[in-house]
C-alpha positions as CSV (number, residue, x, y, z in Angstrom):
1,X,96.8,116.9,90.5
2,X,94.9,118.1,93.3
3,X,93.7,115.1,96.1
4,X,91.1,115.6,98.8
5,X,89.3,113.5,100.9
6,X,86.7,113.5,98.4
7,X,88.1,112.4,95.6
8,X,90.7,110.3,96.5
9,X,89.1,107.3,95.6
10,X,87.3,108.6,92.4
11,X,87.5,106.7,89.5
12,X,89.1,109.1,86.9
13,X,91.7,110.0,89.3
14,X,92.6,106.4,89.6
15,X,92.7,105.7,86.1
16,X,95.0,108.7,84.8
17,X,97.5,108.3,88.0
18,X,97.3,104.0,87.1
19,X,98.1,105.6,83.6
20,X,100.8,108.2,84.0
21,X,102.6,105.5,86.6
22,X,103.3,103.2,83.6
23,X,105.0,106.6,81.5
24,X,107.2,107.7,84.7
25,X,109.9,107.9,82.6
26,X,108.7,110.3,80.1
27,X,105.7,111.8,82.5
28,X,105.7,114.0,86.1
29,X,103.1,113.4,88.5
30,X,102.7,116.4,90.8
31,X,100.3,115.4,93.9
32,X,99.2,118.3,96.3
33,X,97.3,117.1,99.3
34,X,94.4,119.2,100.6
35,X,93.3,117.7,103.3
36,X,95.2,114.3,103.6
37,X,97.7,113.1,105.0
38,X,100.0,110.1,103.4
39,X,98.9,107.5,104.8
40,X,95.1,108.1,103.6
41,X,96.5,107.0,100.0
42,X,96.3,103.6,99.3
43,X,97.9,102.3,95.4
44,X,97.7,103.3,92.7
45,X,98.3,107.2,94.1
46,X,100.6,105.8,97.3
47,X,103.4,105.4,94.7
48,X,104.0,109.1,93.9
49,X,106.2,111.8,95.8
50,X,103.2,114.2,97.4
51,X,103.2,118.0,98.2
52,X,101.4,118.9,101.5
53,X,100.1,121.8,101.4
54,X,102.7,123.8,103.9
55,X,105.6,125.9,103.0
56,X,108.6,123.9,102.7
57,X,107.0,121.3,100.5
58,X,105.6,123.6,98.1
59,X,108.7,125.1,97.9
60,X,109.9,122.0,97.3
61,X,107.3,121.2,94.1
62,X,108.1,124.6,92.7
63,X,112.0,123.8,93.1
64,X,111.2,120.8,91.0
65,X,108.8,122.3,88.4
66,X,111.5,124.8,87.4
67,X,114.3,122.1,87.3
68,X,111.8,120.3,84.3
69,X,112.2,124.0,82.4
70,X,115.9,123.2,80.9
71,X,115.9,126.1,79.0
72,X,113.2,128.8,80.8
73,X,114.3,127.8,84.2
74,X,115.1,130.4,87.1
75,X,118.3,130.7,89.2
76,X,118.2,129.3,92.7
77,X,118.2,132.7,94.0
78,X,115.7,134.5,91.8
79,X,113.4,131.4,92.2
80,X,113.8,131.7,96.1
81,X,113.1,135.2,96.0
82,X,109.8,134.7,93.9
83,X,108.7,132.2,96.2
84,X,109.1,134.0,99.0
85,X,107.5,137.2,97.6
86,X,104.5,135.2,96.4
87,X,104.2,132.4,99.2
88,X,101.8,134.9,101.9
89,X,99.3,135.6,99.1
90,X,99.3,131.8,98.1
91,X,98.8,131.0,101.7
92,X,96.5,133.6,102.8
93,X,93.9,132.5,99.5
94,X,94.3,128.7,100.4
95,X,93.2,129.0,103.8
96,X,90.4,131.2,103.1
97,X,89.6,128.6,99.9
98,X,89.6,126.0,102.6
99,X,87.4,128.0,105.3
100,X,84.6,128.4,102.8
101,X,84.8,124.8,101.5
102,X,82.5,122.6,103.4
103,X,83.8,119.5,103.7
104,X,83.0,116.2,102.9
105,X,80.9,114.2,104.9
106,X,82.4,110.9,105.2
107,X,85.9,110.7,105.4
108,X,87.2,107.3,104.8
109,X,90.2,106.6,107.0
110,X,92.1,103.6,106.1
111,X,92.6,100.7,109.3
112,X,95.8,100.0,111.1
113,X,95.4,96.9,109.0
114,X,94.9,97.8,105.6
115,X,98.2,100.1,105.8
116,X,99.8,97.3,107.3
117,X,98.6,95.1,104.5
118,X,99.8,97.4,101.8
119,X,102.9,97.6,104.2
120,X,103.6,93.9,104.1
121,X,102.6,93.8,100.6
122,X,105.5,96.1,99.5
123,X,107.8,94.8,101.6
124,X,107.3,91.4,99.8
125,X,108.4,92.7,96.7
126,X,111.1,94.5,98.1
127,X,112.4,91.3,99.1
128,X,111.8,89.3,95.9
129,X,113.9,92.5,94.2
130,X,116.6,91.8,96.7
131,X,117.1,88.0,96.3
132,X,116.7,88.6,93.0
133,X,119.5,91.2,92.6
134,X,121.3,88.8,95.4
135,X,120.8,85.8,93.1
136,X,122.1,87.9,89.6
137,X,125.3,88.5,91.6
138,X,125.8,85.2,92.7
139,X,125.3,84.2,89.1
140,X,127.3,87.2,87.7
141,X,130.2,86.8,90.3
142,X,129.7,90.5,90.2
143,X,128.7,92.7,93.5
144,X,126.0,95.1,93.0
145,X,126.9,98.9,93.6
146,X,123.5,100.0,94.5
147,X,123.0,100.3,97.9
148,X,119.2,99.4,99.0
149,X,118.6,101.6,101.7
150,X,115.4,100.1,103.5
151,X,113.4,101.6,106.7
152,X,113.3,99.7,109.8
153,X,110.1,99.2,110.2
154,X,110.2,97.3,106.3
155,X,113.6,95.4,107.7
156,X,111.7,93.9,110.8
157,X,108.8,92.9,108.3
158,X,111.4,91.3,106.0
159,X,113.1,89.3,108.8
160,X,109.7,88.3,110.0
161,X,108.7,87.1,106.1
162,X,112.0,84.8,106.1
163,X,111.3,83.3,109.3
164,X,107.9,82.6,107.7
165,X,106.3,84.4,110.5
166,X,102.5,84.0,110.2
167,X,101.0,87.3,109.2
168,X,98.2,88.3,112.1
169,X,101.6,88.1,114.5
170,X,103.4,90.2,111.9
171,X,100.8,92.8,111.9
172,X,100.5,92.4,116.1
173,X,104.8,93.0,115.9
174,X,104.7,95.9,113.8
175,X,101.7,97.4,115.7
176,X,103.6,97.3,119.4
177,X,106.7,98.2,118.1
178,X,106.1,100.4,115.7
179,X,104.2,103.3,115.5
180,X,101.6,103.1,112.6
């Protein structure tokens, strides 16, 4: 699925990648980025792995198409040499693609608050996962094996949330120290 600035925030797009994030154990969502960046996404398209459109990361994407092919897949070094046969054409046709395209006229960039709301938002439930993984073991006697491996910038929110923290100072925290 192709995303641009123009049709990030298009119904239909919404509604199959709402749909295919409820199947993610039997679907793939691909995302290629025209002329985004990450942070432009907001839910329910923020959830899925995206391609930029440079070389390492759709060498990446192809990498994990052909790992999907059990049977028709190519060898490491046969799909490397592919890519890099094929990857100047690609690129050459996709900037000229992009030089002719006009582009939209208003681009919606999303506020310093709004990604920290979304920000605070999934940090919440990361927290409610942990106390509730925290509270089975207690239960179980049992220690967990999974290690939850959580950014800084989501740790300080987190500490911030248990010292109940009000969140304009949160947001004011994150902004200076952080760079968002």
């Amino acid at each position: 699925m192709c995303i641009t600035q123009e049709n990030k925030n298009n119904p239909w797009i919404l509604c199959e990648s709402g749909a295919l994030a409820k199947g993610l154990t039997s679907s793939r969502v691909c995302t290629s980025f025209i002329d985004l960046k990450p942070s432009d996404i907001k839910d329910p398209l923020a959830q899925f792995n995206h391609t930029m459109p440079n070389k390492d990361n759709v060498r990446g994407l192809v990498r994990t198409l052909n790992s999907t092919l059990p049977e028709n897949n190519l060898p490491e070094k046969i799909l490397e040499q592919v890519f890099e046969t094929y990857w100047p054409q690609f690129e050459e046709k996709f900037n000229d693609i992009l030089a002719t395209t006009s582009q939209p006229e208003i681009v919606e960039t999303r506020t310093d608050d709004d990604i920290l709301s979304e920000l605070l938002y999934i940090t919440r439930g990361m927290d409610r996962r942990i106390r509730d993984i925290e509270f089975k073991n207690e239960n179980n006697n049992e220690k967990d094996k999974r290690i939850v491996a959580v950014p800084p910038i989501q740790r300080e929110i987190r500490r911030m949330i248990v010292e109940d923290i009000p969140e304009d100072i949160i947001f004011k925290n994150i902004r200076d120290n952080f760079k968002v």
